[in-house]
N, C-alpha and C positions, 0 to 999 in steps of 0.2 A: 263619194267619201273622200275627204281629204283631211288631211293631217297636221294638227294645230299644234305650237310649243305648250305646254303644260303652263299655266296661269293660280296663280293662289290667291282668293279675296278674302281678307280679311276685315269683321266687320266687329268693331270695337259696343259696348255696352251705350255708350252714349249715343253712337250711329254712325261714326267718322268710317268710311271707307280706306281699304288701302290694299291696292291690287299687287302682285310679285311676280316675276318670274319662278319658277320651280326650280332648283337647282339639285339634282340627288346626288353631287360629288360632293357638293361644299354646301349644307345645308343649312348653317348662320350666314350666308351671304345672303344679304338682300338687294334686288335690283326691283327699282318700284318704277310701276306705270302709270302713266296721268290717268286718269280717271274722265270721258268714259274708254272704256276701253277700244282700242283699235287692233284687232286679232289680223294678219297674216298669216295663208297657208302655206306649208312649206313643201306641200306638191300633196300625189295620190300617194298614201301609206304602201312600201314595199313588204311583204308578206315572207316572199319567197328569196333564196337566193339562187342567183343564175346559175345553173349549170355549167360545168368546166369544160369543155371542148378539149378531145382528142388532138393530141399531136406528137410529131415522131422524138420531141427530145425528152417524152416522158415515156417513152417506148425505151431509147436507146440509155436511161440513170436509170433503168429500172437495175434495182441491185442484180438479179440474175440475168438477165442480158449481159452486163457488165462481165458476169463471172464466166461467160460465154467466149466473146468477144475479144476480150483483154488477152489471154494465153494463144488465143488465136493470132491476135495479131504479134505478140512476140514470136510466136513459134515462126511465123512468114518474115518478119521485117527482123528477126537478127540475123541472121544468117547473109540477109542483103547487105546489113549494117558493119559488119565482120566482113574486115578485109582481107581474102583467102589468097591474094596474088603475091602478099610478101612472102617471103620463104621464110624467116624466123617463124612468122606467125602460124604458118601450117607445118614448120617441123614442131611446135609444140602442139598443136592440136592431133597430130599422129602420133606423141607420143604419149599425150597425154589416152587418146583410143588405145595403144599396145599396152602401158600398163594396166587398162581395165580387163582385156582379154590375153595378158600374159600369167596369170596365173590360173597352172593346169592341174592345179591340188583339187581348184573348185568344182563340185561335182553342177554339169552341165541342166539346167531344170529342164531344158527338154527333153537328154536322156534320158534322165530321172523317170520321166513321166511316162516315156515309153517305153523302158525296162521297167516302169510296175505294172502297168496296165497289160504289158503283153506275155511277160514272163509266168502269168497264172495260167493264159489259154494255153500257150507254146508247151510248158514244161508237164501237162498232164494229157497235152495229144504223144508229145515227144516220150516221156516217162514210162506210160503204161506201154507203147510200142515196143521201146527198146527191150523191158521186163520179158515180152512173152518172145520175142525173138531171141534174146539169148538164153533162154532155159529150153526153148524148146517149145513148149506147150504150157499154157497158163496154168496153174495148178491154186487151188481155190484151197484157205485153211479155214 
């Protein structure tokens, strides 16, 4: 099987031949062939198309790699890139650290989390104890 350009013959009422090329972008063009005809193939007809091959820089644009990658490497290479030996630059970076943890109005979330979580078991072993210790003897209403 091989694969020929499309050809158009036209055969007029009187008998006059007149052979074309096919054109389906521009289909008032006509390009005409001597007569008789001489056909060229233009190889074996391609069916399929190749398969794309695996490789690492469509591994590394894949958007989530990306989204991976990218904070990682800032999170590593600023800190390299920030020059920590000038003293201007590190009395502001400690001061800038002291005002996030100088104010002590702000309630701490880790306290927070383990005065709620602890203060239910603590205050009802503590609670009922102290109750029957200072009366004496528990007394049931």
């Amino acid at each position: 099987a091989y694969k020929f350009e499309p050809v158009r013959v036209d055969i007029t009422s009187r008998g006059k031949m007149r052979a074309r090329y096919v054109n389906y972008i521009k289909t008032s063009e006509v390009v005409r062939l001597p007569y008789p005809l001489q056909m060229k193939s233009s190889g074996p007809p391609s069916y399929f198309i190749k398969r794309e091959s695996w490789g690492w820089t469509d591994f590394l644009m894949n958007p989530m790699v990306m989204m991976m990658i990218l904070p990682l490497l800032i999170f590593v290479l600023l800190p390299k890139v920030v020059n920590t030996s000038d003293p201007d630059m590190r009395r502001e970076m400690e001061q800038s650290m002291n005002m996030l943890n100088s104010n002590h109005e702000l309630p701490d979330v880790s306290e927070f989390m383990t005065r709620l979580f602890s203060s239910k078991s603590s205050s009802k072993s503590t609670g009922s104890s102290s109750k029957i210790g200072k009366s004496g003897a528990g007394k049931r209403r």
